[in-house]
N, C-alpha and C positions, 0 to 999 in steps of 0.2 A: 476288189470284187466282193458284192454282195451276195453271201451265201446263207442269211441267217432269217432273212424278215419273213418269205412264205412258208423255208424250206421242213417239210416236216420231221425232219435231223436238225434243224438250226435250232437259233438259241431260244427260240418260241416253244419249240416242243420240248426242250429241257428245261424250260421253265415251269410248264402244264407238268413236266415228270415228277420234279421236284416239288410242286404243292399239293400235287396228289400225295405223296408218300409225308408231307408234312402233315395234312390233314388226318393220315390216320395213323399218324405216333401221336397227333396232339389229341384225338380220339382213344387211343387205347390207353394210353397214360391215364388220360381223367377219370377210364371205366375201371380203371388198375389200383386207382386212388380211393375208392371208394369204401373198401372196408375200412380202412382210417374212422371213417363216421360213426360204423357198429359201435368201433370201441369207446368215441367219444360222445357218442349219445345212452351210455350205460349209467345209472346213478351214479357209482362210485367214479366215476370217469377218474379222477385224481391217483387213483390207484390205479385204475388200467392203465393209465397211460404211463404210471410208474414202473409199473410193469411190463409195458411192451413197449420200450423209446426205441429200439429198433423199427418196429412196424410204423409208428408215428413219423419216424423220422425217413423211412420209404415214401410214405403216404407224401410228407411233403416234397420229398425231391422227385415225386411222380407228379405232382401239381406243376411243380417248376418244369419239369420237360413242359407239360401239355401247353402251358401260358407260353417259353421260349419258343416251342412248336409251331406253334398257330399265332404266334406274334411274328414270324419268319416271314408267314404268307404275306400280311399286305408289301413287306419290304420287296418280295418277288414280285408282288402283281401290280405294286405302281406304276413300273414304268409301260405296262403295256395300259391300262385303267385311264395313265391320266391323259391319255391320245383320244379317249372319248370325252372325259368330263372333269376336267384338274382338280376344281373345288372338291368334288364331289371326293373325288380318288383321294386328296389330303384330308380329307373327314373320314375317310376308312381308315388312315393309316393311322389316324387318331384313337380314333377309337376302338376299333380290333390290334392296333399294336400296341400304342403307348398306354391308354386309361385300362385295357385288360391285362396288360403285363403288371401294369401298377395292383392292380387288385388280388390277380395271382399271390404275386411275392408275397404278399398284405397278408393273404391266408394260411399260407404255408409257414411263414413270421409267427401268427398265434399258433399254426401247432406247436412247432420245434420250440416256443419261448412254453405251454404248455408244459413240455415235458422236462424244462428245467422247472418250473414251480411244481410240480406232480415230484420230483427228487427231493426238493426241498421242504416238502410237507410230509412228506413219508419218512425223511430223517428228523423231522421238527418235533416237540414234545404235543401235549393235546392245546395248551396255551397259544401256541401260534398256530395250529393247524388251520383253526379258525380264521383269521389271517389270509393265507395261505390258497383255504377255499376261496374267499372273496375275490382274489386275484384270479383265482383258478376259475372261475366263472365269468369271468370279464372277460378272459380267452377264452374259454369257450362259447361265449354267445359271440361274441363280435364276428365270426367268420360267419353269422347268421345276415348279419346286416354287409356284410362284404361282400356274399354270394345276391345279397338280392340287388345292389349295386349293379354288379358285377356283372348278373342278368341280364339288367334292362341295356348295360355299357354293349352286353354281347347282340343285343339283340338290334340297337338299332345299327350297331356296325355290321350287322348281316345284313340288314336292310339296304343301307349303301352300298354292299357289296352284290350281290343277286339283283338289286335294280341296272347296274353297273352292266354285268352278265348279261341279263336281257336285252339290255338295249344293243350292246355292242355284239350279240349273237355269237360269244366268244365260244361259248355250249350251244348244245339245246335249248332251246326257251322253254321247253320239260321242264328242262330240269332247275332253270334258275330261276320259272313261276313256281314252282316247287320249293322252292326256296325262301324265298318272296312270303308264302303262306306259312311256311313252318317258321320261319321268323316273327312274321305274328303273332301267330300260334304259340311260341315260347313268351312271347313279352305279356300275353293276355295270362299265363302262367304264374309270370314271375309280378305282374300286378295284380295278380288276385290273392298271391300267398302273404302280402304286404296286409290282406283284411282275416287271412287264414284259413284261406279258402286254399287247400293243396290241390293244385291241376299240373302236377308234373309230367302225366302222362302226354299230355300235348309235345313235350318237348321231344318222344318219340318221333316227332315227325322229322325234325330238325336231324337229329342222332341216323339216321338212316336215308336222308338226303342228302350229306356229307359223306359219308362213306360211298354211295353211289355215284356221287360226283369226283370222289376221289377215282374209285376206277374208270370211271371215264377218263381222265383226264390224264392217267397211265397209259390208259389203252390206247385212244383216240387221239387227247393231246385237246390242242385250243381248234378252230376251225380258221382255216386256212385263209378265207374268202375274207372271212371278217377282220383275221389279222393285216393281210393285203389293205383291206378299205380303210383300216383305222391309221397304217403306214402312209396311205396316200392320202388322208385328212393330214395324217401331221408333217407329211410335204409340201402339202399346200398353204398349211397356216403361215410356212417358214419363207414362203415366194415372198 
């Protein structure tokens, strides 16, 4: 007996449960993460950060929640995704699972390695410290070039994912044109910061379409109609 494919208790609506509440730990973790940057955008950073490996090393493993986080979702959302578009659904899962996880870890790597060279140059004489910095600046710029990476990785994997949404009416089409725009919106951000041009405030759009779609998707769950039509697409392909 089939209890789970329309029913808004089955396992459709625990799926909508569980990526809503993924979305906004992988959400608070990254906005949780961000004094980490205060301390490593300070001149001396070598010494902040010798001095606070405790907060550094929260900072990273607040990155790693948000990247495990929000790398959860496409593993939840394929198998309802790839009933509308397979390709498409294994290019999400690429690129918001695998290539943003990768880039995560990547960042959190330079802090934590970071704050072993920041120990080793506060215990070093002035001879190697020199040394020391040179390293200590290669971590800290490199999570410059990992984030803007990391951007465009996130952005066009929101692009397949909200085109995804739309089509298959799994939300509101509010809310996944909303979606759609603010994904843009970040990627014209994170290509304009690449000439040094800062437009971060666009990515407010995104930051605040995800938490709404998060509640949604607690409260309301997937829509029922569309998960019925995308079920009986993929019983039909299987005749």
């Amino acid at each position: 007996m089939n209890t789970t494919k329309a029913s808004p208790h089955g396992t459709n609506r625990k799926t909508a449960t569980i990526v809503g509440v993924l979305f906004i730990i992988g959400t608070a973790a990254g906005i949780l993460s961000v004094p980490v940057m205060s301390i490593l955008g300070a001149p001396d950073y070598l010494n902040m950060a010798a001095s606070n490996p405790i907060r550094v090393a929260l900072g990273a493993l607040l990155m790693l929640v948000m990247g495990l986080a929000l790398a959860m979702v496409p593993a939840m959302m394929f198998p309802i995704l790839k009933r509308r578009n397979e390709p498409l659904a294994i290019g999400y899962v690429i690129f918001r699972g695998a290539l943003e996880t990768f880039t995560t870890l990547a960042l959190a790597m330079c802090w934590l390695l970071l704050v072993v060279v920041a120990r080793q140059s506060a215990d070093s004489g002035a001879a190697a410290a020199s040394q020391f910095g040179s390293v200590g600046f290669l971590l800290l710029k490199a999570p410059d070039t990992i984030m803007a990476i990391g951007g465009i990785v996130f952005c066009l994997g929101a692009l397949m994912f909200y085109y995804l949404l739309y089509q298959a009416r799994l939300i509101p089409r509010w809310i996944s044109g909303w979606g759609i725009v603010a994904a843009v919106a970040s990627l014209a951000a994170d290509l304009s910061a690449m000439f040094g041009t800062n437009m971060d405030i666009l990515k407010m759009l995104m930051l605040v379409q995800e938490m709404v779609m998060a509640v949604w998707l607690i409260a309301k769950g997937f829509n029922p109609v569309a998960i019925a039509s995308l079920s009986a697409k993929t019983a039909a392909n299987e005749l």
